[in-house]
C-alpha positions as CSV (number, residue, x, y, z in Angstrom):
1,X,201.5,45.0,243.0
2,X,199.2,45.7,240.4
3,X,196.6,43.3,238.6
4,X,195.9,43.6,234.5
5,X,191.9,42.6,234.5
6,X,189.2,42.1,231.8
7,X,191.2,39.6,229.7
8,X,188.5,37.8,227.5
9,X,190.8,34.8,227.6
10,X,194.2,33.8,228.8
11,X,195.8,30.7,227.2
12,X,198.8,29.3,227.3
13,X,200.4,25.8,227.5
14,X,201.2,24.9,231.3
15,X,204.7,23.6,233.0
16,X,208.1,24.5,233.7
17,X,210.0,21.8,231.1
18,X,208.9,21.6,227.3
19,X,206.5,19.6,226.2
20,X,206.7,16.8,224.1
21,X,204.2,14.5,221.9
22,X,200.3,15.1,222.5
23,X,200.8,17.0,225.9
24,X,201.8,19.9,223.2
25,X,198.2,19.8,222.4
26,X,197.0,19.2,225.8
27,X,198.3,20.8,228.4
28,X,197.3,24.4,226.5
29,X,194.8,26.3,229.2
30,X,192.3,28.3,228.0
31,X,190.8,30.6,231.3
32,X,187.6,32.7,230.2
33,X,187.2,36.2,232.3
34,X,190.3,36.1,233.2
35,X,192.8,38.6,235.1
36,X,196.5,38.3,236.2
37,X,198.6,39.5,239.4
38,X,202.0,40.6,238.6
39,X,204.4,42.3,241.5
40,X,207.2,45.0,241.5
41,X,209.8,42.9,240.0
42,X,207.7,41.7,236.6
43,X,206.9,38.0,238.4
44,X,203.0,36.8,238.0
45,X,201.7,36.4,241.5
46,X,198.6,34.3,239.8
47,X,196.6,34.2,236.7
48,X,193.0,32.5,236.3
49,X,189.8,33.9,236.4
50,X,188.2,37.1,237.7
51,X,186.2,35.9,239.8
52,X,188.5,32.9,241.8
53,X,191.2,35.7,242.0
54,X,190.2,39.1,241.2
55,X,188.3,39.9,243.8
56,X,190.4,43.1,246.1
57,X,191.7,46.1,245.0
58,X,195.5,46.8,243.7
59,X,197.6,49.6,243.8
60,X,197.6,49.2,240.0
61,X,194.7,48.3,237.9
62,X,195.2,47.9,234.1
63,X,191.9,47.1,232.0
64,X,192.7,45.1,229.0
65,X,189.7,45.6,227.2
66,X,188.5,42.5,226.3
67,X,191.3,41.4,224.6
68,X,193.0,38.0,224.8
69,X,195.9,37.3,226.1
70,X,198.7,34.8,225.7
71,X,202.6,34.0,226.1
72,X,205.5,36.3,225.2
73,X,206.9,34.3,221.8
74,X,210.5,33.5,223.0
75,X,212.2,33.2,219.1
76,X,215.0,30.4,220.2
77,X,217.4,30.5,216.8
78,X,217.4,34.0,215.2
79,X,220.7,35.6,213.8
80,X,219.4,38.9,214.2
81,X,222.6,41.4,214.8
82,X,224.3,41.5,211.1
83,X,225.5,44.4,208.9
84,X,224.0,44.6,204.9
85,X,221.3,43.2,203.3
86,X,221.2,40.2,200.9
87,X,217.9,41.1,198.5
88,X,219.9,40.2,195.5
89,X,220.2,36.5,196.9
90,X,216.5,36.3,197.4
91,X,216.3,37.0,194.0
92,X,218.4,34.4,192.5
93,X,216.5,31.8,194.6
94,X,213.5,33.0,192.9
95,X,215.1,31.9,189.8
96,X,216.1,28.7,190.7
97,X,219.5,28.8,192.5
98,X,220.4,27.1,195.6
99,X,221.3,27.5,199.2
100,X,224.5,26.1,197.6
101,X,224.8,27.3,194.4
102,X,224.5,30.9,196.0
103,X,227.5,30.1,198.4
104,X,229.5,28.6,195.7
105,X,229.2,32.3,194.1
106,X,230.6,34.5,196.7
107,X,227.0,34.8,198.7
108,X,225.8,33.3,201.9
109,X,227.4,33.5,205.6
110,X,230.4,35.1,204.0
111,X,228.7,38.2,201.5
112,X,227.7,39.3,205.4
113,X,230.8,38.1,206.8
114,X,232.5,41.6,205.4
115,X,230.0,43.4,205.8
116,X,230.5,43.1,209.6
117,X,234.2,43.1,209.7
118,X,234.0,46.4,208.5
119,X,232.0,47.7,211.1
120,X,232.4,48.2,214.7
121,X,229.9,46.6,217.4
122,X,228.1,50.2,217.8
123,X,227.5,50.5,214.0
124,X,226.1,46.5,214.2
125,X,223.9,47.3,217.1
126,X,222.5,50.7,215.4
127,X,221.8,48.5,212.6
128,X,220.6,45.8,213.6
129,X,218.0,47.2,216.5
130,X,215.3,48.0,214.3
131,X,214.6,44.2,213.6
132,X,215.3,43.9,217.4
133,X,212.2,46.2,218.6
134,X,210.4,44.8,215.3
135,X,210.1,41.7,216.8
136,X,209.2,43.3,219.9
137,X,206.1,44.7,218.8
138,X,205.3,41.9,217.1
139,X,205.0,39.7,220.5
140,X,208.6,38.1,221.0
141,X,209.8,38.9,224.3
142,X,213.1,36.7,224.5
143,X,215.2,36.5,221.6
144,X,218.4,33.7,221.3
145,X,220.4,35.8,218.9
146,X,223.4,34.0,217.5
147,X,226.9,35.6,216.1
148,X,228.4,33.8,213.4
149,X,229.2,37.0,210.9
150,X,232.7,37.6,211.9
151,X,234.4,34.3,212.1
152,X,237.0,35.7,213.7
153,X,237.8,36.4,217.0
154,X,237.7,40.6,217.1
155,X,234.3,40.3,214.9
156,X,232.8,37.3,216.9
157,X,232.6,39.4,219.6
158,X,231.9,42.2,218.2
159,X,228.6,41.0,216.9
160,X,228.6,39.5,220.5
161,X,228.7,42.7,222.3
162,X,226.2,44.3,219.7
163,X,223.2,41.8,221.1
164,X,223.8,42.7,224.0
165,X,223.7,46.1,223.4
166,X,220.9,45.6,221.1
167,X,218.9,44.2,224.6
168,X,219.5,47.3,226.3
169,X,218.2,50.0,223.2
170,X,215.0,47.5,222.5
171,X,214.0,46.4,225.9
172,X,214.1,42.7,224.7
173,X,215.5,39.9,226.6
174,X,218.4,38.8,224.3
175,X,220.1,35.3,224.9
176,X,223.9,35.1,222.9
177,X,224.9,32.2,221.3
178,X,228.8,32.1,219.9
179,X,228.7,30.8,216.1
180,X,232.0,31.1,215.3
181,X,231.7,27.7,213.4
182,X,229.3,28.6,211.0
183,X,231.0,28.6,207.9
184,X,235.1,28.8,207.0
185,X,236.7,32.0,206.1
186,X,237.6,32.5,202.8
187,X,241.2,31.9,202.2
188,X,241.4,29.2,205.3
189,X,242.2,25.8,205.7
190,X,239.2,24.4,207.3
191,X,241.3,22.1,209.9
192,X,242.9,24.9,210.9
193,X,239.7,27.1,211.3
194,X,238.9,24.3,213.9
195,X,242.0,24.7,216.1
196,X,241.3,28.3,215.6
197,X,237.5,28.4,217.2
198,X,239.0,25.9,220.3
199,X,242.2,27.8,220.9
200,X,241.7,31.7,220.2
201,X,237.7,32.1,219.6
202,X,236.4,30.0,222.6
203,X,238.6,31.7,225.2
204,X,237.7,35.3,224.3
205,X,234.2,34.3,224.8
206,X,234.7,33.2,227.5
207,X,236.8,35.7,229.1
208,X,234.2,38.2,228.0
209,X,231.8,36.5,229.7
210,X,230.0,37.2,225.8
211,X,227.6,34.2,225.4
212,X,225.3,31.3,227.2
213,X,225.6,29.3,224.6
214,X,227.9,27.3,221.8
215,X,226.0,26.4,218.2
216,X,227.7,24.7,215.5
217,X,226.4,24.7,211.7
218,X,226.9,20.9,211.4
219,X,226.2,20.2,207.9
220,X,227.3,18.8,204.9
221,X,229.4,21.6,203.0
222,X,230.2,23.3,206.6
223,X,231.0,21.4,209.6
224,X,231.6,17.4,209.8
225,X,229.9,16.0,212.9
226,X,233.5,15.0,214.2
227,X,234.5,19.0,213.8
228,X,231.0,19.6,215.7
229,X,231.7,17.2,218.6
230,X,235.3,18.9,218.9
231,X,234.1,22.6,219.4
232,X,231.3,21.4,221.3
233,X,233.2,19.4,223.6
234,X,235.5,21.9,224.7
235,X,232.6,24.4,224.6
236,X,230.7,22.7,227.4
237,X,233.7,22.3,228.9
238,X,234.3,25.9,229.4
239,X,231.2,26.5,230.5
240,X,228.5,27.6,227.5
241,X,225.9,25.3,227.0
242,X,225.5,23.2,223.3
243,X,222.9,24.3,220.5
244,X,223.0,22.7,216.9
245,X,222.5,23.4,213.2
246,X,221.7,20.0,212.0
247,X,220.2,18.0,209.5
248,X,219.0,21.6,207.4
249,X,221.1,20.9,204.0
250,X,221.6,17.0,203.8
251,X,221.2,14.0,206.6
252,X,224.2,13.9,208.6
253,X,223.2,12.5,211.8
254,X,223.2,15.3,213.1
255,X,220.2,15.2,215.7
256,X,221.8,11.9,217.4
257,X,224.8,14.2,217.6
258,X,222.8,16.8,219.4
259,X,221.3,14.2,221.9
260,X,224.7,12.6,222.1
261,X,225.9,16.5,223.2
262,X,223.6,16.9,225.9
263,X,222.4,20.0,223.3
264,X,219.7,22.1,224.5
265,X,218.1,22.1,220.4
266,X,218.7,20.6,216.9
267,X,217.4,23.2,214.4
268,X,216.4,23.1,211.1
269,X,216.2,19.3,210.5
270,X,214.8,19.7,207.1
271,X,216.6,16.4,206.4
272,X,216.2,14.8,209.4
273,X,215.9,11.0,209.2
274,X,213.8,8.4,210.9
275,X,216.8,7.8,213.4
276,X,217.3,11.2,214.5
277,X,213.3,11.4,215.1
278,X,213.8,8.9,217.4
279,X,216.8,9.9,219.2
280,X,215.5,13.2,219.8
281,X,212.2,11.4,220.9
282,X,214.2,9.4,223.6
283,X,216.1,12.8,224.8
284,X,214.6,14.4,227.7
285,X,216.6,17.7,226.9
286,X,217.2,18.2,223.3
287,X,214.3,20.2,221.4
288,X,214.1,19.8,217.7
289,X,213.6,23.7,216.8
290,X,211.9,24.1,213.3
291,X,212.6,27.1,211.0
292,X,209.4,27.3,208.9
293,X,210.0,30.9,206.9
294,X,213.5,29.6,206.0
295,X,212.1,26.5,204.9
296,X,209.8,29.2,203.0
297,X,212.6,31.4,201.2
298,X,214.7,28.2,200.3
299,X,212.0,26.5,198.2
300,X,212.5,23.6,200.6
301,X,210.3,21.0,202.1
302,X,209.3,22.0,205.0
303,X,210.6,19.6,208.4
304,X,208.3,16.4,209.1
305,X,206.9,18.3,212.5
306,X,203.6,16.0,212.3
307,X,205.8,13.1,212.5
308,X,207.9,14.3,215.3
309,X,205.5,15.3,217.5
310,X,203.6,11.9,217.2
311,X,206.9,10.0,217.3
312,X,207.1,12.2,220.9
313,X,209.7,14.7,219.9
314,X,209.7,18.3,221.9
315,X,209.0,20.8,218.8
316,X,210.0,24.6,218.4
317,X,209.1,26.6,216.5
318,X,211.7,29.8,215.5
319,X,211.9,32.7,213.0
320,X,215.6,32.2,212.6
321,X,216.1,36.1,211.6
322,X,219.1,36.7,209.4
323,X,219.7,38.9,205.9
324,X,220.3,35.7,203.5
325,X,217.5,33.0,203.9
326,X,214.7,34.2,206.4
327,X,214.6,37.8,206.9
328,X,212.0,38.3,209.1
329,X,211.4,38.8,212.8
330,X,207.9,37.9,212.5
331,X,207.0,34.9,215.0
332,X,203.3,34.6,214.0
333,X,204.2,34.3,210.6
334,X,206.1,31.4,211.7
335,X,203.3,30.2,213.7
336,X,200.8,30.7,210.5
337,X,203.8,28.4,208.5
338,X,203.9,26.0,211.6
339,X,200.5,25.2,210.4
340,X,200.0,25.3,207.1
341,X,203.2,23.7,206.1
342,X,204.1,21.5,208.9
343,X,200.7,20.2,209.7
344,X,200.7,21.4,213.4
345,X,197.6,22.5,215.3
346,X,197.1,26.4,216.4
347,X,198.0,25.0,219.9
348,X,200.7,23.1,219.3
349,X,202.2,25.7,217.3
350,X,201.8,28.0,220.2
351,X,203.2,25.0,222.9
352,X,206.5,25.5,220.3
353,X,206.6,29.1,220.2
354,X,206.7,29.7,224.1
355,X,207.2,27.2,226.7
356,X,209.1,24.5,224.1
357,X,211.2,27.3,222.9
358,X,212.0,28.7,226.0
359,X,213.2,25.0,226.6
360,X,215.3,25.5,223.9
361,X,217.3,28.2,225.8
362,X,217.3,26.4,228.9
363,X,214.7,29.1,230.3
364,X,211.2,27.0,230.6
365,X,211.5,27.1,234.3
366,X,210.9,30.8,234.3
367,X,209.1,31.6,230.9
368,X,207.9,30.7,227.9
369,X,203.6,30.0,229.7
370,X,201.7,32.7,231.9
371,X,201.7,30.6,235.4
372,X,202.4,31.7,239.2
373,X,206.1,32.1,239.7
374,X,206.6,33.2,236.1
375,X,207.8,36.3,234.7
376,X,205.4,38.3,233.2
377,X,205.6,38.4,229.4
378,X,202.7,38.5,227.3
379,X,200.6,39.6,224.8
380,X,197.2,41.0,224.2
381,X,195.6,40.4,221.2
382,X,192.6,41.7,219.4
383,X,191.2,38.5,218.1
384,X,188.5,35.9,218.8
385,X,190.4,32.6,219.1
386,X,193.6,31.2,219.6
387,X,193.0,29.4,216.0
388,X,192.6,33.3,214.4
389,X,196.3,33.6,215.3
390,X,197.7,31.5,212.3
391,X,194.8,32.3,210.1
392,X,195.3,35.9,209.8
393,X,198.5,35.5,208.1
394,X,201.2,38.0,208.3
395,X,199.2,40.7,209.8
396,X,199.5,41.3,213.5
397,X,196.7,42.0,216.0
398,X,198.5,42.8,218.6
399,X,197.0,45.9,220.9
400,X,200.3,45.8,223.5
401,X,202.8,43.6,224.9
402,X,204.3,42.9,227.9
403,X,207.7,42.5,229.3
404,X,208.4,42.0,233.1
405,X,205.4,43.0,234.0
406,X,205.4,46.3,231.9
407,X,203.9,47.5,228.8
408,X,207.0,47.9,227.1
409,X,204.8,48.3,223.0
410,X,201.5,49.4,222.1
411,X,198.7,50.9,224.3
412,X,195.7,50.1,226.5
């Protein structure tokens, strides 16, 4: 047992379920003086205040200074194992081309699709583990970490294999995701792409017991919501539980679809329509997950998140890490984008970068808020405020962070 004391403040939003509406605002704690109790196996025993629960000695005693602590980020939609870079793409956007018009030319999903085909699942994970323990320091302690590179069955789970190896070398919780259907192979008919995923994809996945989850990019120029519903449906039926690319390029319906799924998220919902805010403001599981950076690098406007969360929506916030359109594992920047772009308060932004995107990944229950019964995954900060977190933009204060009860980065 051991207890981390002399926190100048702890906050974090409160429950085991994400929140949704004003309670993302309102149910953030902020205890002054605080400490925390955390046992052998990384679970907080209590957290509060020095004085109500801080008063015996521990076999451990950690002094943190003075510094403030809150929730380990858990980054719910990243695509962070890959091969190559895609600089040259970031500069054509910054001469006007599209998301689309880059595809069109030979770039996107399928410039990184051969990079990883020609490369095994050590080479991706040696790669791609720097970004990993990146994020680390940087305060993420659970990353979702999609495939999607390899579109085909030998390099879906190849990329599959390299998260999880990527977990073990960085110390991060890592979450797999199957994203076979996120974009066509070159060469393929896309109908028979389909009938690929469901009949050859799905049941190496799950053979290999390789992923938690299923995520299709349904979009207009990739999936239609009919092909979605399809590789979803026999997804869930196999056991992986539903995520969704929706609503990011053009309005599709894609959100209903996701509440329709029983889909743990709807992410990007850059086009997201007054019909999908309200269907994913009537689910009680679906969270819309919102991708500010990418919104950033694509020159797009950014996803209505004011709107959402007063129409009652659960809102998450995500870095969504890959080489083409967001190449960064940096949650506070997100956070800082959260709100300047999308209007939302420091402590809503921070309800949508823990507990509501642990929801996400179906893991609110057990993280994503510093409360008895939790695991113990935080951060300590050298800041004043909770509002300094956004403000100091793209610059990290962290002095350490915490994962399972360890100090896994950084120093006291």
């Amino acid at each position: 047992m051991k207890i981390y004391r002399n926190i100048s403040a702890l906050i974090t939003p409160i429950g085991k379920s994400a929140l949704r509406g004003t309670a993302m605002r309102r149910n953030v704690m902020t205890v002054r003086n605080a400490c925390m109790i955390v046992d052998d196996r990384g679970t907080i025993i209590d957290a509060g205040s020095e004085k109500e629960i801080g008063g015996r000695t521990f076999e451990e005693e950690i002094d943190c200074k003075g510094l403030l602590a809150l929730p380990g980020f858990v980054d719910s939609h990243t695509h962070a194992v890959f091969m190559g870079e895609r600089s040259s793409e970031f500069c054509m956007r910054a001469e006007g081309k599209s998301y689309q018009e880059i595809a069109a030319m030979g770039g996107g999903i399928r410039s990184s699709v051969e990079h990883v085909r020609n490369s095994s699942a050590t080479e991706i994970a040696d790669y791609s583990q720097k970004f990993v323990r990146n994020a680390l320091s940087l305060g993420t302690t659970t990353m979702e970490i999609k495939s999607g590179y390899g579109l085909s069955a030998e390099s879906e789970i190849a990329l599959l294999e390299a998260a999880k190896r990527v977990g073990e070398l960085t110390g991060m919780e890592v979450l797999r995701t199957w994203l076979g259907a996120h974009a066509v192979p070159a060469g393929k008919k896309q109908s028979l792409y389909v009938q690929e995923l469901v009949s050859e994809q799905l049941p190496e996945v799950i053979g290999r017991h390789a992923a938690e989850f299923c995520d299709v990019f349904c979009d207009e120029g990739y999936f239609t919501n009919d092909e979605a519903e399809e590789i979803c449906v026999a997804a869930r039926a196999a056991g992986l539980k539903i995520k969704l690319h929706a609503d990011e390029l053009a309005d599709t319906s894609g959100a209903a679809l996701a509440v329709k799924l029983g889909s743990y998220s709807a992410d990007h919902l850059l086009k997201i329509s007054d019909a999908g805010i309200l269907a994913l403001a009537g689910s009680d599981r679906t969270v819309a997950t919102l991708l500010p950076i990418t919104a950033l690098c694509i020159r797009s406007a950014y996803a209505p998140a004011r709107k959402m969360i007063e129409s009652g929506c659960a809102v998450a916030v995500a870095t969504d890490c890959n080489p083409g359109s967001s190449m960064s594992e940096n949650m506070q920047l997100a956070i800082s984008l959260a709100v300047i772009g999308m209007g939302m308060s420091p402590e809503e932004a921070l309800s949508a970068a823990t507990l509501n995107g642990a929801a996400a990944v179906d893991r609110a229950s057990t993280h994503g808020s510093i409360e008895k019964g939790k695991r113990a995954d935080f951060a300590l900060y050298d800041i004043p405020s909770l509002s300094y977190l956004p403000y100091h933009i793209g610059v990290s204060d962290i002095a350490a962070v915490v994962k399972n009860g360890r100090i896994v980065s950084g120093i006291l």
